[in-house]
TORPA-785332 format. One record per residue: residue number from 1; residue in one letter; x, y, z of N, C-alpha, C in turn. Coordinates in steps of 0.1 Angstrom, whole numbers, plus 5000, padded with zeros to 4 digits. Layout:
PT   i aa   nx   ny   nz  cax  cay  caz   cx   cy   cz
PT NUM  a    X    Y    Z    X    Y    Z    X    Y    Z
...
//
This chain:
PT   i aa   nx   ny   nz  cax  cay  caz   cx   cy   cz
PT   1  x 8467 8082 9428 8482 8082 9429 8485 8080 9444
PT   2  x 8493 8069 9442 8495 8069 9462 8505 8081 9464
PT   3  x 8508 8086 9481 8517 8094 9483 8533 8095 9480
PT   4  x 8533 8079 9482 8550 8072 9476 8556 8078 9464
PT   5  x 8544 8076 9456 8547 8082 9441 8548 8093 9439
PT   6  x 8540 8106 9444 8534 8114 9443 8550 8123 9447
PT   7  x 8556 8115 9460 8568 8123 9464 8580 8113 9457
PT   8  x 8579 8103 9449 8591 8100 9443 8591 8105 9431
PT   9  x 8580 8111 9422 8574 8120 9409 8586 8133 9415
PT  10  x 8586 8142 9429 8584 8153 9433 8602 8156 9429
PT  11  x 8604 8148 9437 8624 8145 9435 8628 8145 9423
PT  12  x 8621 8145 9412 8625 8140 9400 8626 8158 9391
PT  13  x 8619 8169 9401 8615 8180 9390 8627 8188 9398
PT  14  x 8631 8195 9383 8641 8206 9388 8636 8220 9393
PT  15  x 8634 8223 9401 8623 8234 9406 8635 8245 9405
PT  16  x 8647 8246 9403 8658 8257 9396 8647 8267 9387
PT  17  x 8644 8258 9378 8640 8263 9363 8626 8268 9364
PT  18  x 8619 8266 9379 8606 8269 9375 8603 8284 9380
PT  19  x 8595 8293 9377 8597 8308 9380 8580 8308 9386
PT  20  x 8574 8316 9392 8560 8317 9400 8554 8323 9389
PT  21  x 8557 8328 9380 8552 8332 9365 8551 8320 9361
PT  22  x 8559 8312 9360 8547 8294 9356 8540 8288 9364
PT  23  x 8537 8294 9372 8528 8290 9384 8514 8295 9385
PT  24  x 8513 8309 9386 8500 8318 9386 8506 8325 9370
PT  25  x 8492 8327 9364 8494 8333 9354 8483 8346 9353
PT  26  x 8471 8341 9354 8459 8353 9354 8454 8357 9371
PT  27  x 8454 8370 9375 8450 8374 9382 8439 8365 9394
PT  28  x 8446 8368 9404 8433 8353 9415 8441 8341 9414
PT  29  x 8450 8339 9406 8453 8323 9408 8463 8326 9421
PT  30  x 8463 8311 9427 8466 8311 9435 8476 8294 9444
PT  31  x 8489 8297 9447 8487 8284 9450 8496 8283 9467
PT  32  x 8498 8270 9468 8505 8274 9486 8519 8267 9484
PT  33  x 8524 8275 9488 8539 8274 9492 8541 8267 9502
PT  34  x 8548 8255 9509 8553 8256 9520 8570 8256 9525
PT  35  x 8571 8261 9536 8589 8264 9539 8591 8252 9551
PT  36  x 8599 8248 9550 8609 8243 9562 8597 8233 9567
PT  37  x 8599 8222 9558 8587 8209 9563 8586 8205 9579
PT  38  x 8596 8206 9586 8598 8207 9599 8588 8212 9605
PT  39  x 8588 8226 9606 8578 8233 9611 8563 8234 9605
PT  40  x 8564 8235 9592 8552 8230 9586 8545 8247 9582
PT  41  x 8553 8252 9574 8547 8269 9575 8541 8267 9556
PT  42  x 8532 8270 9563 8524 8270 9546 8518 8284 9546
PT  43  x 8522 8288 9528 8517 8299 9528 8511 8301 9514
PT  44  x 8497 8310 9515 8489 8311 9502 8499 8319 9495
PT  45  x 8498 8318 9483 8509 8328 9479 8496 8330 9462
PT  46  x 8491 8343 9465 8480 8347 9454 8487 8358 9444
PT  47  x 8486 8354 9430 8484 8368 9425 8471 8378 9425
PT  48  x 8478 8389 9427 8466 8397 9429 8466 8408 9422
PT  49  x 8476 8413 9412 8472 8419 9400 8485 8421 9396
PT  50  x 8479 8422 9381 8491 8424 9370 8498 8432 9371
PT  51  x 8508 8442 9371 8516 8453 9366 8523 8454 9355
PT  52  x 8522 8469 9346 8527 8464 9332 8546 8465 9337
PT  53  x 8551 8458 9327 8568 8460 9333 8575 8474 9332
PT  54  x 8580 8474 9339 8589 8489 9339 8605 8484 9340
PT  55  x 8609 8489 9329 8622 8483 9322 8636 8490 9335
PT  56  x 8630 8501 9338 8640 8506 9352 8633 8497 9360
PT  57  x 8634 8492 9364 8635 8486 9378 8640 8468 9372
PT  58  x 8651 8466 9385 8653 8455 9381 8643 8442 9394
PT  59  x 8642 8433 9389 8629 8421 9392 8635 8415 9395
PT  60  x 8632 8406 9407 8616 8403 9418 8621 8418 9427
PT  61  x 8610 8423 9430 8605 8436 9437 8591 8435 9443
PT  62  x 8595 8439 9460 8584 8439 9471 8579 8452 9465
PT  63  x 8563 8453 9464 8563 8464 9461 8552 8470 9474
PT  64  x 8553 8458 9485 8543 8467 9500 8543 8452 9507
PT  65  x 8540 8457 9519 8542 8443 9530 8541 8447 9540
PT  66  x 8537 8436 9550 8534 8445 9563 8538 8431 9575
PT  67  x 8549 8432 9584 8547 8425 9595 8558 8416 9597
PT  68  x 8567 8412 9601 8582 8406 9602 8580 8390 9604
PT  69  x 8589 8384 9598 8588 8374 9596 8591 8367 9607
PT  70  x 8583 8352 9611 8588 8349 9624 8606 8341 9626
PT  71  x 8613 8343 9634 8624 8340 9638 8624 8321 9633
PT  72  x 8636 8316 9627 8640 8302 9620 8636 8294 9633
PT  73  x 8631 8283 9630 8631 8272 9636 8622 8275 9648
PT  74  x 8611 8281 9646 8605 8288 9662 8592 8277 9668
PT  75  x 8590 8271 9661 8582 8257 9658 8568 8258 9652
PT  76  x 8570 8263 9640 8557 8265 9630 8549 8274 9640
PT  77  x 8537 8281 9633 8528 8285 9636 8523 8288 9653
PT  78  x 8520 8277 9656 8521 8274 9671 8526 8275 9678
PT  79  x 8536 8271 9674 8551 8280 9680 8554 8296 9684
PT  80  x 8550 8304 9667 8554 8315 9668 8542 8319 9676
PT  81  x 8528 8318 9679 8518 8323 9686 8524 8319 9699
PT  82  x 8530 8311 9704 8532 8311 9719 8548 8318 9725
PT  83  x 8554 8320 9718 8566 8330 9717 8560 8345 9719
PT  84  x 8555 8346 9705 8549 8360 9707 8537 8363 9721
PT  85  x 8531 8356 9728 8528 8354 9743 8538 8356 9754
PT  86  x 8548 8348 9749 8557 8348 9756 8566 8365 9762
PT  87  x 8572 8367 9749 8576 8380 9746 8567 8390 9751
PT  88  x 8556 8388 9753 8549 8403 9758 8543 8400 9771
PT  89  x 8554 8391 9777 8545 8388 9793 8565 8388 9802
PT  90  x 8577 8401 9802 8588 8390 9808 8586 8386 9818
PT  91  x 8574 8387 9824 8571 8376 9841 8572 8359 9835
PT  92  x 8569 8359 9824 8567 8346 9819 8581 8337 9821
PT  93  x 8578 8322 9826 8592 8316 9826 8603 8313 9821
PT  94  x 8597 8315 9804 8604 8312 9797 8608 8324 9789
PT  95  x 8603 8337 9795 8610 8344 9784 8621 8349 9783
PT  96  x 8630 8346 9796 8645 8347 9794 8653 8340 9781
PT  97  x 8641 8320 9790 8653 8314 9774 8651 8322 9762
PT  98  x 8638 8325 9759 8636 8330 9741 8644 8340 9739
PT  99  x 8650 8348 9748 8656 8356 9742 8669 8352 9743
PT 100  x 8676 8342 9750 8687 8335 9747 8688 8328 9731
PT 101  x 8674 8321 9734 8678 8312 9720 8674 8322 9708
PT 102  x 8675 8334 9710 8669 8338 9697 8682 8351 9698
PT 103  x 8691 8348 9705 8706 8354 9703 8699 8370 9709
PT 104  x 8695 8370 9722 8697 8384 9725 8689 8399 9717
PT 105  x 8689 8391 9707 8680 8405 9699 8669 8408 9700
PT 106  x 8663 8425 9697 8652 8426 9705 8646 8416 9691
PT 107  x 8629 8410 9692 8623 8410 9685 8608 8417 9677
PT 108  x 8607 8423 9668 8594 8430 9669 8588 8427 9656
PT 109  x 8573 8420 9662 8568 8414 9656 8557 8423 9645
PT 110  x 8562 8435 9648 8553 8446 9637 8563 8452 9627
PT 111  x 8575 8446 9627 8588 8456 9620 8587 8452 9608
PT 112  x 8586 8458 9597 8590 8458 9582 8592 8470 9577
PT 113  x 8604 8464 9569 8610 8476 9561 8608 8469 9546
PT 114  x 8608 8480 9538 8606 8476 9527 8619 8476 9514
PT 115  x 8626 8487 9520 8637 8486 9513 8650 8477 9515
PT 116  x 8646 8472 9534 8655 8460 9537 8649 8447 9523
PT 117  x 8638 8447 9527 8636 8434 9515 8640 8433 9505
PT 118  x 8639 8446 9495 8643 8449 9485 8657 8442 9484
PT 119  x 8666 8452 9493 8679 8445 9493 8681 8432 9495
PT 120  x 8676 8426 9502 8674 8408 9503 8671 8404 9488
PT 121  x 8667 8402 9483 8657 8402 9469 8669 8402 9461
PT 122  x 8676 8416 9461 8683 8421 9450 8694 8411 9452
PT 123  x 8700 8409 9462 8711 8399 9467 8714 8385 9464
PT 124  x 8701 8379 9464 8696 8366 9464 8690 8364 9451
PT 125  x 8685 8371 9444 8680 8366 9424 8687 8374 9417
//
C-alpha cells in the first residue's frame, strides 16, 4: 500500500467511536500513539494488566503516574531535552526567553499529581 492511500484510507475512519478497549485487548498488547504531528511525540501506550471493574468508580481513571508533561509546542522530544538543560543552567542565554515563552510559570519537570489528572479525565470523557 503506498503512503497516499494509507493516509487517504486514514481520513475516512471516525476515530470518535473508537475506544483503546478496541485497540489493546489481552494484557502486553501494545500500540503507539502519536500527538501533535508537528512535534512528532510518539508514545507506546501498553496494557499492562487487567483490573476487574468497580462499579463505584466512574472511568477512564489514572490509577499511578509519574513525571509532568512537557509544556505545548516545546519542539518534540529534542526540544523538551534542551529546555529542560536550559531550565537548570539560568546562566544559560536563553533561559530568560523560556520562561517568557512559557508565560512566566515556574516549570517542574518531576510534578505529578494524581488527583489533578483525575479531574482532567473526569472533565474531558
Amino acid at each position: 500500500m503506498e503512503d497516499d492511500d494509507f493516509w487517504e484510507m486514514s481520513d475516512n475512519v471516525d476515530y470518535k467511536g473508537i475506544k483503546v478497549s478496541d485497540l489493546l485487548k489481552k494484557e502486553k498488547d501494545k500500540i503507539v500513539y502519536e500527538y501533535d504531528f508537528g512535534d512528532g511525540w510518539q508514545h507506546d501506550v501498553i496494557l499492562e494488566k487487567i483490573l476487574p471493574v468497580d462499579k463505584k468508580i466512574k472511568y477512564p481513571v489514572c490509577v499511578k503516574g509519574k513525571m509532568n508533561c512537557p509544556p505545548e509546542d516545546c519542539g518534540g522530544i529534542w526540544g523538551y531535552y534542551e529546555l529542560l538543560e536550559i531550565l537548570a543552567n539560568p546562566k544559560h542565554p536563553e533561559y530568560n526567553g523560556w520562561f517568557e515563552w512559557m508565560g512566566e510559570e515556574k516549570f517542574d519537570p518531576e510534578y505529578f499529581d494524581l488527583e489533578e489528572v483525575n479531574g482532567l479525565l473526569r472533565r474531558n470523557f
